[in-house]
PAVEX-263532 format. One line per 5 residues: number of its first residue (from 0); their letters; for each residue y negated, x negated, z of C-alpha. Coordinates in nm, 4 decimals, decimal comma, padded with zeros to 6 digits, always signed. Layout:
BEGIN
NUM) A) Y:X:Z | ...
//
This chain:
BEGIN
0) XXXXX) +00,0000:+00,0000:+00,0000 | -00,3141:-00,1298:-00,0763 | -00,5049:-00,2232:+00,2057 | -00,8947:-00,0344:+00,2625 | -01,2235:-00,2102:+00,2803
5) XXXXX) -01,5184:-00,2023:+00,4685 | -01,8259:-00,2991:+00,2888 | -02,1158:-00,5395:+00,4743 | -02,3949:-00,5400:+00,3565 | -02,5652:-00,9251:+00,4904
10) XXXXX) -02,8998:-01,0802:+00,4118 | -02,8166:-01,4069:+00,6822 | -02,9444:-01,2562:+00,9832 | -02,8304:-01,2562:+01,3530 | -02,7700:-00,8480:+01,3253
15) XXXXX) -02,5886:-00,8630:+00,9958 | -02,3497:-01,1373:+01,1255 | -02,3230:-00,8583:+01,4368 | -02,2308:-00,6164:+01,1496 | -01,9665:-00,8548:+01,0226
20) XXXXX) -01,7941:-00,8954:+01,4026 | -01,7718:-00,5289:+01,4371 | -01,6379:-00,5012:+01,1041 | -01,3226:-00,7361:+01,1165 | -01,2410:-00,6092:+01,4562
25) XXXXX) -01,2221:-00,2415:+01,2872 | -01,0036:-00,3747:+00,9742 | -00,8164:-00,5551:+01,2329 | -00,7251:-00,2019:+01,3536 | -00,7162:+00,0339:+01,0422
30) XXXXX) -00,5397:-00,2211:+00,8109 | -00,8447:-00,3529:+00,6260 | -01,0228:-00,6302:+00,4370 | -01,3809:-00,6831:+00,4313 | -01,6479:-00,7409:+00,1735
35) XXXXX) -01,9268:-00,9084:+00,2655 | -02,2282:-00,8099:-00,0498 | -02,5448:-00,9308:-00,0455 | -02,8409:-00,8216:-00,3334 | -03,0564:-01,0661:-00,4602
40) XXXXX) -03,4123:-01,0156:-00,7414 | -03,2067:-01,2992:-00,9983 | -02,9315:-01,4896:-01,0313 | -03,1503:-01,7834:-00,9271 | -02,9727:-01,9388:-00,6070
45) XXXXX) -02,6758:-01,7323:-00,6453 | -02,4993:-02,0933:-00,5642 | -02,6751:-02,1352:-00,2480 | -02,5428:-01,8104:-00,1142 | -02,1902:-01,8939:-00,2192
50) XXXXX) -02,2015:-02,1640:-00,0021 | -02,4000:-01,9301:+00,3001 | -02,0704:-01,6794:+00,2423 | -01,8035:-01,9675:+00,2689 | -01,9586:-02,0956:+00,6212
55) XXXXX) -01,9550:-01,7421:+00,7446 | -01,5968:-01,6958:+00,6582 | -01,5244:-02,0024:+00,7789 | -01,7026:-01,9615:+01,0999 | -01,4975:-01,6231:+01,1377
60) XXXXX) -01,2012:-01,8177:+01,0764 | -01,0155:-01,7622:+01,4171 | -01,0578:-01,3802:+01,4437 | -00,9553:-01,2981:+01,1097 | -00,5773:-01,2844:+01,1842
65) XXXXX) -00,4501:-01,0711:+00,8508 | -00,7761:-00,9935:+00,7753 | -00,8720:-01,1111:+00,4159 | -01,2664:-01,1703:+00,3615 | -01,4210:-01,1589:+00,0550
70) XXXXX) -01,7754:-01,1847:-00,0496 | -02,0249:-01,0426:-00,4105 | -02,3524:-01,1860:-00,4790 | -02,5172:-00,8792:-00,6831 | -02,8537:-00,8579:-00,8770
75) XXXXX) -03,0382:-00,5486:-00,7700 | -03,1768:-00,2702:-00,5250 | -03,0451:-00,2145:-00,1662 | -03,0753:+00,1683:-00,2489 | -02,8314:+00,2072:-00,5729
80) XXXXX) -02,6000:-00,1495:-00,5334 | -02,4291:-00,0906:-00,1872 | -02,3721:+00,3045:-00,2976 | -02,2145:+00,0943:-00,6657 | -02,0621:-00,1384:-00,4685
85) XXXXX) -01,8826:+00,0781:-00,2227 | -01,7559:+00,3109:-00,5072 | -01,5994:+00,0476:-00,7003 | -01,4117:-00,1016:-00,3938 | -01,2879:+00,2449:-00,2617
90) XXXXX) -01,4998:+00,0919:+00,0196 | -01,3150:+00,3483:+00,3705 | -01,6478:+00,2390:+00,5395 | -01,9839:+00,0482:+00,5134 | -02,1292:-00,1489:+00,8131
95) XXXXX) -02,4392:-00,2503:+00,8500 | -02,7339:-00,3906:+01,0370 | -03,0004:-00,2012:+01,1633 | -03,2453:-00,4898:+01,1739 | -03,2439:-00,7059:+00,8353
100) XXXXX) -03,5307:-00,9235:+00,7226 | -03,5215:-01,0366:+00,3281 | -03,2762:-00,8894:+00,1508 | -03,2553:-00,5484:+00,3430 | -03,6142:-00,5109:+00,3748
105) XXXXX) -03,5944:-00,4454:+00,7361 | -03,3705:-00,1162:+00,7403 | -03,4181:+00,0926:+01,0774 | -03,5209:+00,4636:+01,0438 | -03,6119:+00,5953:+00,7360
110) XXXXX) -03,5174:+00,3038:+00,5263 | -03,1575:+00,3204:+00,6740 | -03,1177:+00,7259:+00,6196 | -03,2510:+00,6643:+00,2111 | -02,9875:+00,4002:+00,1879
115) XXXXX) -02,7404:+00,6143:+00,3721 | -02,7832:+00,8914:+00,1621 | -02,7327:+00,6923:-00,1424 | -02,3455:+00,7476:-00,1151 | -02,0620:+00,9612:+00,0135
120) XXXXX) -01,9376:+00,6676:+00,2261 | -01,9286:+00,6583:+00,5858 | -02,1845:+00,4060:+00,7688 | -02,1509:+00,2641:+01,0818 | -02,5068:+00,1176:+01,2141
125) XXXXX) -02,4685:-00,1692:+01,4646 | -02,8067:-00,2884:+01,6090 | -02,8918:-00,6576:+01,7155 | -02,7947:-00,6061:+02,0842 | -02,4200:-00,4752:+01,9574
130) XXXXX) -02,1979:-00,7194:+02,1931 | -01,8097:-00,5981:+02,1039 | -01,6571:-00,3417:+01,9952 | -01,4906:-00,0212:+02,1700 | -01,3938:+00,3102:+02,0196
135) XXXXX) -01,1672:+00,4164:+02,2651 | -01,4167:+00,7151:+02,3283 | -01,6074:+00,8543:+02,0308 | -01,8887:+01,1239:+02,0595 | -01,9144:+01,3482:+01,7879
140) XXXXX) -02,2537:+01,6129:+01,7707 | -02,1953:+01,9111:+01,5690 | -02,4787:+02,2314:+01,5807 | -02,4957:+02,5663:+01,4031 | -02,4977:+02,3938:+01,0317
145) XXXXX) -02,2039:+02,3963:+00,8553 | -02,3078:+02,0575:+00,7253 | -02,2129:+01,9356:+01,0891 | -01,8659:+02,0149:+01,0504 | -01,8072:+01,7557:+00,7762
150) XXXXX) -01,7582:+01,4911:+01,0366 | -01,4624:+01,6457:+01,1539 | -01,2230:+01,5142:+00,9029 | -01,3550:+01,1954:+00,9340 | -01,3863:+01,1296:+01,3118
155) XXXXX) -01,0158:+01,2904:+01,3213 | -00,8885:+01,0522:+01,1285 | -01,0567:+00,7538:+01,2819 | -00,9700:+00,8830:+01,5960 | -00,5916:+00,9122:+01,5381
160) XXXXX) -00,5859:+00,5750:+01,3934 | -00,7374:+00,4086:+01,7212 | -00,6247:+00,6557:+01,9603 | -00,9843:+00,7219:+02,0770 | -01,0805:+01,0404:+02,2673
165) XXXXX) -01,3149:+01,2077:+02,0621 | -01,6128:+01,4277:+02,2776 | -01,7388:+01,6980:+02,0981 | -02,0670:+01,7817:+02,2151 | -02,3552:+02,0431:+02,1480
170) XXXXX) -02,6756:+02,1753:+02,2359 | -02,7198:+02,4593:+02,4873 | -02,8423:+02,6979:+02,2785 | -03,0900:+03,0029:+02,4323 | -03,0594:+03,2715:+02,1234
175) XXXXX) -02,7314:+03,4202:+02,1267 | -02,6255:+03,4369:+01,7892 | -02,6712:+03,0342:+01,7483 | -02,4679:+03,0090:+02,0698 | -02,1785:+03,1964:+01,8691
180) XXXXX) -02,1970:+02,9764:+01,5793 | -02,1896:+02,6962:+01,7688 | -01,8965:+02,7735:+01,9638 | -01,7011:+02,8872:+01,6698 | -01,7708:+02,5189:+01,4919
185) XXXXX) -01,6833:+02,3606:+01,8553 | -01,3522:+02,5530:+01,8594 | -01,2985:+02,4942:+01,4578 | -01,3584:+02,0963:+01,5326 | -01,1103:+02,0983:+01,8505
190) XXXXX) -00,8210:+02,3201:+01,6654 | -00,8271:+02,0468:+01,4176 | -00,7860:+01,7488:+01,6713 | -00,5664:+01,9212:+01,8853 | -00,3380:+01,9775:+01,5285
195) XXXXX) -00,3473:+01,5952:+01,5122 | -00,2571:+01,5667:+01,8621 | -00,6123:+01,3745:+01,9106 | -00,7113:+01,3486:+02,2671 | -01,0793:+01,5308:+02,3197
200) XXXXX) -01,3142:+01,7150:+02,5285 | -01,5749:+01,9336:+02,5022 | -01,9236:+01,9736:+02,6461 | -02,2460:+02,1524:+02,5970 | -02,5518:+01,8634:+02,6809
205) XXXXX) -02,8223:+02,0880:+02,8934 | -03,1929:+02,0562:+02,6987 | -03,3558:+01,7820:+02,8776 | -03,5469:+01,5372:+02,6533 | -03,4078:+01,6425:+02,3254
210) XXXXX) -03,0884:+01,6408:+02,1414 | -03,0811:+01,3113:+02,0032 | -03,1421:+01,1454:+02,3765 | -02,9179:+01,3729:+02,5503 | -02,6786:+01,2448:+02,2892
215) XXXXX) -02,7476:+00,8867:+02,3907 | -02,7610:+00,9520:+02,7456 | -02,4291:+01,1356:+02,7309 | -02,2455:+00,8501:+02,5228 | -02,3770:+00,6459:+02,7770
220) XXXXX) -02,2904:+00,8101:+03,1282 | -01,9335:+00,8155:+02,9968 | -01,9041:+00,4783:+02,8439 | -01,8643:+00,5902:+02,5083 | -01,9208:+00,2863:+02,2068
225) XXXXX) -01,9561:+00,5019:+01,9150 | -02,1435:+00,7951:+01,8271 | -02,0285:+00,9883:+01,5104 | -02,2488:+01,2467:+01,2839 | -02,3084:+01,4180:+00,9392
230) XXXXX) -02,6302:+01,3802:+00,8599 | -02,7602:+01,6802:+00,6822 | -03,1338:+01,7540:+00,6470 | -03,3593:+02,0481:+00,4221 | -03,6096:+01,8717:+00,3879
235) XXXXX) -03,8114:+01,7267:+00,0666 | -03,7100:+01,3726:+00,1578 | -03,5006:+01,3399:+00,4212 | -03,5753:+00,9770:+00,5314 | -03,8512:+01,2107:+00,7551
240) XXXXX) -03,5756:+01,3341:+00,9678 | -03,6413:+01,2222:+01,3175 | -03,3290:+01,3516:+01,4689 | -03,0945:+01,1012:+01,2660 | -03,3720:+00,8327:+01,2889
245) XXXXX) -03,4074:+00,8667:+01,6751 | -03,0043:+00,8583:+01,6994 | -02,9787:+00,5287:+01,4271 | -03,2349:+00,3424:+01,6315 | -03,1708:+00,4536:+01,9757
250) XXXXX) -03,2919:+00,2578:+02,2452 | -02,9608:+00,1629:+02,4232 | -02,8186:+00,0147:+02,0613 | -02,5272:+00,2086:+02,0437 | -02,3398:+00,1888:+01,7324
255) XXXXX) -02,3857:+00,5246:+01,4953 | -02,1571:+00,6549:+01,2244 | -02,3100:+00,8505:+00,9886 | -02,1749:+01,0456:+00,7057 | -02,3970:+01,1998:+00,4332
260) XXXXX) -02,2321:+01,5867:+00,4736 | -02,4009:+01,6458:+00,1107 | -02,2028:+01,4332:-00,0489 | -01,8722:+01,4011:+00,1880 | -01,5795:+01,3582:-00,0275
265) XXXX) -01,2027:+01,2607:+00,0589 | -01,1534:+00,8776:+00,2594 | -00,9066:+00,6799:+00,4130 | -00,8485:+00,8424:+00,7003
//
């Protein structure tokens, strides 16, 4: 069987090497390579980043175990290569860095959710204070939207492969017929994870200083490492969207998995 691979996105800074820890300890686990890709104006100096890639994967040397790394210099634009990329290595996942300089024209916030919606694939943000990793408890925010349900398939999946106890947590809604739907997409979520014999729980987060911080500060007060979304949003151009911003960047750097619900298609897991 041919094995799945995570796509890394580096520009040769301290958070994109972060990106590339977190990303052969998850291949180590799901039975995947990694492909390290980084974008560049011209082929001018495409020889001096050969030789950048082959210390990395040299320095990486010892953790690697089956792990196979390999590494594409591409000429082009951070917002249509890593979507090209991804597609034409069946890419499972993407990691990246929240904080990149040159090449990835500092992505936090809105730069991040235009690249993320770029592509159907999965992304897994890891900011620069990421320090291991640990998805033995996953939180997974879902609301009224259908869009939110999209993550299901996905964090079911992952969570079967690692054995992680997924948390499936909402917002206490006040008007009753948003309280419904929300209970119904809770119980759709846990049916499927309880089918897969995928250890969960639920809760509903009380409104304290908005969703996206009650998210954090859950994740947190349980000791939860990853927190895992579809990111779905109305608007005109979505790289306004302040709830998936405030969750990508969030102030105690936990890492963030976000899939793009509009353009969710079938994956790895």
């Amino acid at each position: 069987m041919e094995r799945r691979s995570i796509l890394v996105p580096h520009d040769f800074t301290t958070v994109a090497d972060n990106a590339v820890s977190y990303a052969i300890n998850l291949a180590k686990q799901i039975g995947a390579n990694v492909d390290l890709l980084h974008l560049v104006k011209d082929k001018k100096g495409i020889a001096n980043i050969n030789a950048k890639f082959d210390k990395i994967i040299a320095s990486n040397a010892g953790k690697m175990d089956e792990v196979k790394i390999n590494y594409h210099v591409v000429v082009g634009s951070i917002y249509t290569e890593i979507a090209s990329k991804a597609e034409e290595l069946h890419s499972a996942i993407i990691v990246m860095g929240t904080h990149g300089a040159k090449g990835m024209q500092k992505l936090f916030g809105s730069f991040a959710i235009k690249v993320i919606t770029s592509t159907h694939v999965p992304f897994l943000i890891v900011q620069e204070q990421f320090s291991g990793i640990d998805m033995s408890k996953i939180v997974v925010p879902i609301d009224e939207s259908q869009e939110s349900l999209q993550i299901e398939q996905f964090a079911t999946g992952l969570g079967d492969i690692l054995k992680s106890e997924i948390h499936v947590v909402s917002e206490k809604k006040v008007d009753s017929n948003l309280k419904l739907k929300v209970a119904v997409h809770s119980g759709l979520v846990t049916k499927q994870l309880k089918a897969k014999g995928v250890k969960y729980q639920t809760k509903v987060l009380p409104r304290k200083k908005g969703y996206a911080a009650d998210i954090v500060n859950y994740t947190k007060s349980i000791d939860a490492n990853l927190i895992a979304f579809a990111y779905h949003s109305d608007r005109l151009l979505p790289q306004f969207d302040t709830f998936a911003q405030s969750l990508i960047t969030n102030k105690e750097g936990v890492p963030v998995l976000v899939l793009n619900s509009k353009e969710a298609g079938n994956y790895f897991f």
